[in-house]
C-alpha positions in Angstrom: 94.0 146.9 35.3 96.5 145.2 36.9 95.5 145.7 40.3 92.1 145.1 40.0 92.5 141.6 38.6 94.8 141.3 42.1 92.3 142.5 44.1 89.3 140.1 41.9 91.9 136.8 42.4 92.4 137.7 45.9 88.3 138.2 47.0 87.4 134.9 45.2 90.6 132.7 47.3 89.2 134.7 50.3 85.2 133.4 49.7 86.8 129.9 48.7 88.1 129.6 52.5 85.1 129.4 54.3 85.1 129.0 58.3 82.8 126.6 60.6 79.6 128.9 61.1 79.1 129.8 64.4 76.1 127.6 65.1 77.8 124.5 64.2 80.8 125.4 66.5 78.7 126.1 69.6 77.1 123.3 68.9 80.4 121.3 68.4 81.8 123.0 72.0 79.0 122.1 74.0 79.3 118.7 72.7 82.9 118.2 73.7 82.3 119.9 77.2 79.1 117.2 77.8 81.2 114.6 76.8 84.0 115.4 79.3 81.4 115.9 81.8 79.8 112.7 81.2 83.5 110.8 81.7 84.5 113.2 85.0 81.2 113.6 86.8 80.9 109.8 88.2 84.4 109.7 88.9 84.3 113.4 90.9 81.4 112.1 92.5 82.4 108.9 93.9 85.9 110.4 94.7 83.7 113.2 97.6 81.4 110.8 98.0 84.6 108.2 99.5 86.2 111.3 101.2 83.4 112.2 103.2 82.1 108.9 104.7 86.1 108.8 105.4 85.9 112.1 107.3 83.1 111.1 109.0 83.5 107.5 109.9 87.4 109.4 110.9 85.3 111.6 113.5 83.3 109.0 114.7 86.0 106.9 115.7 87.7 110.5 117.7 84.2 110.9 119.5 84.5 106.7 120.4 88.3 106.8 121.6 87.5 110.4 123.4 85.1 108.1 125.6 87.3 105.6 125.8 89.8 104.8 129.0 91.1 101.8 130.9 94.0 101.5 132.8 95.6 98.1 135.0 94.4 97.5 138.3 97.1 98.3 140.8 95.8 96.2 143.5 96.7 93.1 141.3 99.8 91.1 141.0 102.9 93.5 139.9 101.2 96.7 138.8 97.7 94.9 137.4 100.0 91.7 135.7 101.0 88.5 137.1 102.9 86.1 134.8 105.0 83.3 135.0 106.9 81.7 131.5 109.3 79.6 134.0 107.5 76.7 133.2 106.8 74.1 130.1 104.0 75.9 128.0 101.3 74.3 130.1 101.9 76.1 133.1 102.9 79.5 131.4 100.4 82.1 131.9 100.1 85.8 131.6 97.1 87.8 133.2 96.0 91.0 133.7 93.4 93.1 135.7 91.9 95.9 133.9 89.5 98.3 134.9 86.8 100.4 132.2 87.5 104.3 133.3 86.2 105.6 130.1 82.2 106.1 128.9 82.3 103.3 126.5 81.9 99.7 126.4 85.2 97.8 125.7 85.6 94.4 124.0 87.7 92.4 122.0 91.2 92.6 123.7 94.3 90.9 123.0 97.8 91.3 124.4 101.4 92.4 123.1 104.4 91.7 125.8 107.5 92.5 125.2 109.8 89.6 126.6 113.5 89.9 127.6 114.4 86.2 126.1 117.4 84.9 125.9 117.8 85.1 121.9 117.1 88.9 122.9 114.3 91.1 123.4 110.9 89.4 121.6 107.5 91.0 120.9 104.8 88.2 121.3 101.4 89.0 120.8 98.7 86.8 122.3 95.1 86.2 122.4 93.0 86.7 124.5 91.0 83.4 126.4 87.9 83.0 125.4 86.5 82.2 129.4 87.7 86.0 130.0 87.4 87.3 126.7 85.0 90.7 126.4 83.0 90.6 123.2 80.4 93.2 122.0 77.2 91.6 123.0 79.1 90.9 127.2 81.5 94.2 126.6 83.6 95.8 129.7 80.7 98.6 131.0 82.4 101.8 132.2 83.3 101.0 135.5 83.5 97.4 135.8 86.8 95.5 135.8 87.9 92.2 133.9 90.7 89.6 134.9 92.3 89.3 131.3 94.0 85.4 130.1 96.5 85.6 127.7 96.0 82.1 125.6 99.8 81.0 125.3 100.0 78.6 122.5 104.0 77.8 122.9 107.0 77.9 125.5 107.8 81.2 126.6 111.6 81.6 127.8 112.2 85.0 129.7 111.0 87.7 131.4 108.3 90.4 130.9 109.5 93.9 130.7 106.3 95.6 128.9 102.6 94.7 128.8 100.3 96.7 126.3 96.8 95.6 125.9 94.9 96.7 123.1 91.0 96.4 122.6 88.9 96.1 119.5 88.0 100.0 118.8 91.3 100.3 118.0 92.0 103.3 119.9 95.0 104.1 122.1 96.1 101.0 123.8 97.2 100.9 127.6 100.6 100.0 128.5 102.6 98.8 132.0 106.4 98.4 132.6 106.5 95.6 134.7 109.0 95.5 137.5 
């Protein structure tokens, strides 16, 4: 008798622990997984939508910069640049003949000259004038060539080793060692 007053005890603790019934935890598991997608799904959106206008404003500026050459104009000055910093700031200038070799229109330029000084070797960046400035409604058409005014804004002790001039498409700049 024993053993079946074990067996009764241990039928009744079984039916006292009851589980979740299957309908309520399907229910409950495709609640948690809509809740997680609710929270991820904007953020995985946004995060492909911001890599692919990346990638492709990324391959539209490689197509631009493909197109894209200009070189000095031997012919001018030392090697397409003629400069003199000898003088008070007033008289300083620094110039430079370009010429548009590439398919695409050029425009917003700006100098960076690398000037032996006598504190040392300087990096000066400089505008460019706005009388020879190119802008994107009068650009630099392939083919044509621009005489380029550095607008000096201070005294400029030294000599120019290096001329790079950069345009607004920010693709590779040109560069001249000036001798």
């Amino acid at each position: 008798m024993k053993t079946s007053n074990l067996t009764s005890r241990s039928i009744r603790r079984k039916s006292a622990i009851k589980g979740v019934s299957p309908i309520i935890a399907t229910v409950i598991l495709i609640s948690i997984v809509v809740i997680i997608a609710a929270i991820v799904g904007p953020w995985a959106y946004q995060l492909a939508q911001r890599a692919t206008n990346q990638t492709g404003s990324q391959i539209e500026k490689d197509i631009l910069c493909r197109n894209t050459a200009y070189d000095f104009v031997p012919d001018f000055g030392i090697n397409g640049i003629d400069y003199d910093f000898s003088g008070p700031q007033s008289q300083d200038y620094l110039r430079a003949m370009i010429r548009n070799q590439g398919k695409t229109n050029l425009y917003d330029f700006y100098f960076e000259a690398r000037i032996n000084a006598p504190e040392g070797l300087i990096i000066k960046n400089f505008d460019v004038t706005h009388q020879s400035q190119k802008t994107r409604d009068d650009p630099l058409k392939p083919g044509e060539t621009v005489l380029l005014t550095a607008s000096i804004t201070e005294n400029i002790n030294g000599t120019l080793e290096r001329l790079t001039i950069l345009s607004g498409l920010n693709c590779p700049p040109v560069s001249q060692d000036v001798q």
